[in-house]
C-alpha positions in Angstrom: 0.0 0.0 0.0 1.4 3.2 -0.9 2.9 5.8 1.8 -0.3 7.9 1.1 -2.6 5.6 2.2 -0.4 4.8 5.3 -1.0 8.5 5.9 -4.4 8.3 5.7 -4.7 5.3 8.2 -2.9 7.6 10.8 -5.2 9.9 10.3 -7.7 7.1 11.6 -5.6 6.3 14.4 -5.4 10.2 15.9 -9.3 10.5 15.4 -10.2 7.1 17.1 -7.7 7.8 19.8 -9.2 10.8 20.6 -12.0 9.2 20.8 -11.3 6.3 22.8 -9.1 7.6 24.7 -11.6 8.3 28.1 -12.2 4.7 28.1 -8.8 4.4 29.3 -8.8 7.0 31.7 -12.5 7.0 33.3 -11.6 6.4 36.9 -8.6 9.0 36.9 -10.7 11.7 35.5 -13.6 11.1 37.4 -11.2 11.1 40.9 -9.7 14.4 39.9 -12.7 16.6 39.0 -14.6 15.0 42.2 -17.1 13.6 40.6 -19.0 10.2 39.7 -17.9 7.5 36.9 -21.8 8.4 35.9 -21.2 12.7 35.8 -17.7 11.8 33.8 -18.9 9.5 31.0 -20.9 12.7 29.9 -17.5 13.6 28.3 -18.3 10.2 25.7 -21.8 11.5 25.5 -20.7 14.4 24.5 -18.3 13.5 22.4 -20.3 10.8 20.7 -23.2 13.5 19.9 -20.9 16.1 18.4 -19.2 13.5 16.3 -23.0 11.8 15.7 -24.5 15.6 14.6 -21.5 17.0 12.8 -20.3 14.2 10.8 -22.9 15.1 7.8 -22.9 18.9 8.5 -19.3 19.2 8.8 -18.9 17.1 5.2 -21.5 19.3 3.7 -20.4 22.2 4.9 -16.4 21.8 3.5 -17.4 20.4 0.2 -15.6 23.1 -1.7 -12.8 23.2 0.2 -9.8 20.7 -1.0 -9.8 17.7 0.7 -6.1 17.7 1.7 -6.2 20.9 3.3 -10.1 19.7 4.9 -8.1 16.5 6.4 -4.9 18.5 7.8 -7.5 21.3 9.4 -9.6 18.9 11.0 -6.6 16.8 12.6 -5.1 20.8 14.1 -8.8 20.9 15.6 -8.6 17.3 17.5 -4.9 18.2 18.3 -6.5 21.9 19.9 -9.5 20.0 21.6 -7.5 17.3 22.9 -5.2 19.7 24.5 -8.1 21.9 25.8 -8.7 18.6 27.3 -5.6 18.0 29.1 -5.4 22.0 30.8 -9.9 21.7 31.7 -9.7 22.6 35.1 -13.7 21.9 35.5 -16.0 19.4 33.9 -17.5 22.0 31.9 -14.6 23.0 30.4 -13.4 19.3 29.6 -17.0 18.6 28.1 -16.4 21.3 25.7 -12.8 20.5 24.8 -14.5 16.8 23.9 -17.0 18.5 21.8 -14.1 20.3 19.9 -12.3 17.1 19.6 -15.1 15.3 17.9 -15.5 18.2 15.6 -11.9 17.4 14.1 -12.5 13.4 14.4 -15.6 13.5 12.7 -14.6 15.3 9.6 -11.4 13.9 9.6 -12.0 10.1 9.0 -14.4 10.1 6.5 -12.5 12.6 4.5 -9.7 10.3 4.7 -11.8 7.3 3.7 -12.8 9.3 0.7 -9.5 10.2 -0.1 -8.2 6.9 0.1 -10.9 5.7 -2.5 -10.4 8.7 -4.3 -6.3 8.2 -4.7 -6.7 3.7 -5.3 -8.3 3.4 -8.7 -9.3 -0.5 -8.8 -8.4 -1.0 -5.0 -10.7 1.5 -3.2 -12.2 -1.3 -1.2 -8.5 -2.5 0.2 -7.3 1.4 0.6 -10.9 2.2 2.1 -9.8 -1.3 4.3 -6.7 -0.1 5.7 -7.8 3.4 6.5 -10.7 2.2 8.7 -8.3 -0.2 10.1 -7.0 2.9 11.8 -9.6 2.7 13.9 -9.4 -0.4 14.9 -5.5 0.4 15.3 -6.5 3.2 17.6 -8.0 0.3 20.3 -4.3 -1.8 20.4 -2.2 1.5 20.1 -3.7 4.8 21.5 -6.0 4.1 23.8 -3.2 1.4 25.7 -0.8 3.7 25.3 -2.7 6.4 27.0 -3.7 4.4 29.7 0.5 3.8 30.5 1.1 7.3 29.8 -1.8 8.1 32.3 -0.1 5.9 35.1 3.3 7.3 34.4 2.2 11.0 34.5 -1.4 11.5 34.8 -4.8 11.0 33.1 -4.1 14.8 31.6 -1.0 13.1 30.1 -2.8 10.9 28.1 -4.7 13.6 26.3 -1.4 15.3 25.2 -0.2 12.1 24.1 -3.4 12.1 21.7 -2.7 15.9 20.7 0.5 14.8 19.5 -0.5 11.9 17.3 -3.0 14.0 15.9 -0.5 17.0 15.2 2.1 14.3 13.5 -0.8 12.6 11.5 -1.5 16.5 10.1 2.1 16.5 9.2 2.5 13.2 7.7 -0.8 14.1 5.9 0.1 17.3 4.5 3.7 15.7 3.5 2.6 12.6 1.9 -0.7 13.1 0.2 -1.4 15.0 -2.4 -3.5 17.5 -3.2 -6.8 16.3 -3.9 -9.5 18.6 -5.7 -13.2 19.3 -4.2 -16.0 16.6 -4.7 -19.1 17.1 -5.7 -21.4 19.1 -3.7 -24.2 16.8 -1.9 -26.9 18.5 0.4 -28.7 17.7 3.6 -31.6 16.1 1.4 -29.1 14.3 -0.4 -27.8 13.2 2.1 -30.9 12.0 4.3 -32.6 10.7 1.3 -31.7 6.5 2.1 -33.4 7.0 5.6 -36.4 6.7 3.8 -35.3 3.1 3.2 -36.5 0.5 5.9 -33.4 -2.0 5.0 -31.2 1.2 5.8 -33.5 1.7 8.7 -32.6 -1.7 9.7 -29.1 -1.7 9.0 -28.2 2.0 11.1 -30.3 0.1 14.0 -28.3 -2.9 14.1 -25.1 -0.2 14.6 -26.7 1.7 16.9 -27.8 -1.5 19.2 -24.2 -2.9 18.5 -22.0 0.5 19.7 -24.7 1.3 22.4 -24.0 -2.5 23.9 -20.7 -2.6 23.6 -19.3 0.9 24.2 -21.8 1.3 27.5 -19.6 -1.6 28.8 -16.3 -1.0 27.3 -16.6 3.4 28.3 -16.9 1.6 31.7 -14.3 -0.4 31.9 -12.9 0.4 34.9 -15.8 0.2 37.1 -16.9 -2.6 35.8 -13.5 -4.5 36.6 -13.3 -3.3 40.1 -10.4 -0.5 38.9 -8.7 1.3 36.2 -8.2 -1.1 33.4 -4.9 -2.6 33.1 -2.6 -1.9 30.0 -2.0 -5.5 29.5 -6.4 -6.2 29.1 -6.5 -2.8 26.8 -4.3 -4.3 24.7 -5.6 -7.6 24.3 -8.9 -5.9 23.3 -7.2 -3.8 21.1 -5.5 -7.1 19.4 -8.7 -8.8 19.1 -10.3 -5.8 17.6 -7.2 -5.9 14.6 -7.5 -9.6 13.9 -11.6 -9.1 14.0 -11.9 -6.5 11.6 -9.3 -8.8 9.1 -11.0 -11.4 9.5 -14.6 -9.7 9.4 -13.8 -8.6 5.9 -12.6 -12.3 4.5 -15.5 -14.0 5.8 -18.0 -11.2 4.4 -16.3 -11.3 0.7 -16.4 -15.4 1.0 -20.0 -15.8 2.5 -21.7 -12.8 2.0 -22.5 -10.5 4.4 -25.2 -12.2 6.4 -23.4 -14.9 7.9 -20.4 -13.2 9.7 -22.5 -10.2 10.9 -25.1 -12.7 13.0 -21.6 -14.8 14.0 -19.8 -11.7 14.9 -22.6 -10.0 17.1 -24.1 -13.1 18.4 -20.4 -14.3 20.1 -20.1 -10.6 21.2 -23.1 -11.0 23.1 -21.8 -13.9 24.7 -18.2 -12.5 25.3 -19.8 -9.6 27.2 -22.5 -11.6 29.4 -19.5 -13.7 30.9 -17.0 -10.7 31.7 -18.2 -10.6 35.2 -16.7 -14.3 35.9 -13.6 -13.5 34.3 -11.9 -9.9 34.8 -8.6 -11.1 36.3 -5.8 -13.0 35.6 -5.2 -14.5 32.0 -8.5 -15.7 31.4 -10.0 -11.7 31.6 -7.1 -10.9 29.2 -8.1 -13.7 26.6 -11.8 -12.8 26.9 -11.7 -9.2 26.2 -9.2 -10.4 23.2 -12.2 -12.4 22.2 -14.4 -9.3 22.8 -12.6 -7.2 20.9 -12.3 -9.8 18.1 -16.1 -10.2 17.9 -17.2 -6.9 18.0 -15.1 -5.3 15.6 -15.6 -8.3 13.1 -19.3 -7.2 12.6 -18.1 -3.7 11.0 -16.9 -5.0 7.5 -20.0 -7.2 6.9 -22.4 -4.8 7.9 -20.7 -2.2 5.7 -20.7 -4.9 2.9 -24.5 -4.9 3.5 -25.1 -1.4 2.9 -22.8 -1.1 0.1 -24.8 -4.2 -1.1 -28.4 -2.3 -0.8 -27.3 1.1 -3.6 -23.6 0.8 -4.3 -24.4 4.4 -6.1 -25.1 5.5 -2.8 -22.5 4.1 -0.9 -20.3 7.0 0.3 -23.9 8.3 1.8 -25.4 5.1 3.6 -21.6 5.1 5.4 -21.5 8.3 6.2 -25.1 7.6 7.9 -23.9 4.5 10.0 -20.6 6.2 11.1 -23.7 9.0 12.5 -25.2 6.0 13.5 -22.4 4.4 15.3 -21.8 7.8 17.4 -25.3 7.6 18.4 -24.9 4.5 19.9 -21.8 5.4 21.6 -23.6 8.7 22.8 -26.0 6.9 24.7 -23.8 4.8 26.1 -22.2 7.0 28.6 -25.9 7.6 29.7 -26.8 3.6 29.6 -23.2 3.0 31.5 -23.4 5.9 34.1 -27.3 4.8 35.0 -26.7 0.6 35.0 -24.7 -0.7 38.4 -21.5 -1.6 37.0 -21.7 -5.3 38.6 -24.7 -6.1 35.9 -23.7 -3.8 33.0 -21.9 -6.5 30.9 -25.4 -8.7 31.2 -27.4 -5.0 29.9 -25.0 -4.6 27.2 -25.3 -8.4 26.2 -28.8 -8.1 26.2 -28.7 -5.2 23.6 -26.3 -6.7 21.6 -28.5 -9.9 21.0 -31.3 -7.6 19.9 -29.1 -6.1 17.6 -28.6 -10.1 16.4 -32.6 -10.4 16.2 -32.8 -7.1 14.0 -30.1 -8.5 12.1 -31.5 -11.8 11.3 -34.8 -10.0 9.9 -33.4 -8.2 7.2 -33.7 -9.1 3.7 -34.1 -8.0 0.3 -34.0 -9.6 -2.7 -31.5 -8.2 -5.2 -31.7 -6.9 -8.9 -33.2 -10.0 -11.2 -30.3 -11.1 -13.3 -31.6 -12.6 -16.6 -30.5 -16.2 -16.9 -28.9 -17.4 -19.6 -32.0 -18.5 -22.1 -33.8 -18.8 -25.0 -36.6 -17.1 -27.0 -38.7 -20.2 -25.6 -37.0 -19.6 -22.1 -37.5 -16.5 -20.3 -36.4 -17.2 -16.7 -35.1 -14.9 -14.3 -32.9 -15.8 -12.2 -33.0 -14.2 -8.3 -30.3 -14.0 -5.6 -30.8 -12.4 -2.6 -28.3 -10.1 -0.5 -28.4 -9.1 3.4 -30.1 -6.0 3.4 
């Protein structure tokens, strides 16, 4: 893959860092400002929402603005908001440093999806591959390497260590990609148009009900383990979450997108429901590995699925799950801040098998395609594609 595209994965691993990276430091945070695990997972509500909302407006709003210079402004606004973050001296003010963080993040990785599509004629879908990988990425790098910077020197430490990946990716960005000219102008109607859709309808649930199950557990981490995650569990999550998302987008190209996205949720489910009876020692580790595995395994298959539903539409259905996905991880700092930590896992399980349920209800036949025939044979010929 060229150095570009390795450019544009960075960019993914800043944003989802900056993203992730309260998950790692929950019980610090909440110890320094005084204040419940509950009142500080408001900063990933908040976060979530403003990247949820300002995803499509953001896009919209810098359509005529190259997308190289679009990518390296966004990343020097998650650098700015991450450090607000780090110097907050109150709640209030951290709350709005995490709504100017997601600002940046959400502008910044679908551009760089785009970009990477835009700049890999005949491999979009690898390039598209490795630059959502980034997020992934962010899970076994940033967010474990916050959480050892955090111990080292403080939970504020960890938000300048995410200021500073997102500062070098705007460097390596603006040094290794090239310019890329304005796309076409899309509006809000545009852009809203495939909610009218009830597969799509479907489809943005099943993300919703997947990030709201998992990330109400995962933003809660600590609580829910009795402490402040250790690196050592971050990491096997985050290595789980790499190997998922491979393998999630082998087994959706081989069997279609159906049967790894039940799989995938259904053993997340599972994973989640039995973290209360294993949270120390090496069986926690190899469970949230498994975890990690699972859930991020149901991304590529569900995005195969839309993709499958108006492949002319494609760039717009994603950019509505990634809203979608925020949603869900929006109310999960509510859902985790209002649910006991000691029967959280069981909650998120719970969701996570309706998102299975929702799943396993959607279909929709496909375009005919004309068998071969004939003038005395006239068959069509149907297949049918999760959707």
């Amino acid at each position: 893959m060229h150095a570009r595209t390795a450019a544009l994965a960075a960019t993914t691993v800043a944003a989802g860092s900056s993203g992730y990276v309260v998950a790692a430091v929950l019980t610090d945070l909440a110890a320094d400002h005084g204040v419940s695990a509950a009142a500080a997972g408001t900063t990933i509500t908040a976060f979530a929402l403003a990247y949820a909302v300002g995803s499509p407006l953001l896009a919209i709003a810098t359509t005529r603005f190259g997308r190289r210079s679009v990518l390296v402004a966004a990343l020097l606004v998650a650098t700015v908001g991450n450090l607000g973050a780090a110097l907050a001296p109150t709640l209030d003010l951290l709350l709005v440093a995490r709504v100017v963080t997601a600002c940046g993040a959400a502008l910044a990785t679908p551009a760089a999806t785009a970009v990477a599509a835009r700049l890999n004629p005949g491999r979009q879908a690898r390039a598209m591959a490795v630059v959502t990988g980034g997020l992934t990425a962010a899970t076994l790098l940033g967010v474990p390497a916050g959480r050892f910077v955090a111990d080292q020197f403080g939970y504020r430490a960890a938000f300048v260590l995410t200021a500073l990946l997102c500062a070098a990716a705007a460097l390596v960005v603006r040094a290794a990609v090239p310019a890329v000219p304005p796309g076409p102008v899309v509006d809000v109607r545009q852009r809203l148009a495939p909610l009218a859709d009830r597969p799509v309808q479907r489809l943005l649930a099943v993300s919703l009900l997947a990030c709201l199950g998992t990330f109400s557990v995962y933003g809660y981490l600590g609580p829910v383990l009795g402490g402040s995650p250790s690196g050592g569990n971050l990491l096997a999550y985050g290595l789980g979450g790499v190997l998922g998302n491979a393998v999630g987008g082998v087994a959706a190209d081989r069997w279609g997108p159906r049967p790894p996205l039940l799989v995938a949720l259904g053993g997340c489910a599972v994973t989640m429901a039995l973290l209360p009876w294993a949270v120390s020692g090496p069986g926690g580790a190899v469970l949230l590995f498994a975890w990690g595995a699972l859930f991020w395994a149901f991304n590529p298959p569900l995005f195969a699925a839309l993709v499958a539903l108006d492949p002319d539409r494609a760039n717009l259905l994603l950019a509505l799950n990634a809203s979608a996905i925020y949603a869900g991880i929006a109310g999960s700092g509510v859902l985790g801040g209002a649910v006991a930590p000691v029967v959280l896992p069981l909650v998120g399980a719970v969701i996570t098998a309706g998102a299975v349920v929702l799943a396993a209800t959607i279909r929709r036949p496909a375009p005919e395609i004309p068998a071969p025939r004939s003038p005395a044979d006239d068959v069509p010929v149907r297949r049918e594609v999760v959707g």
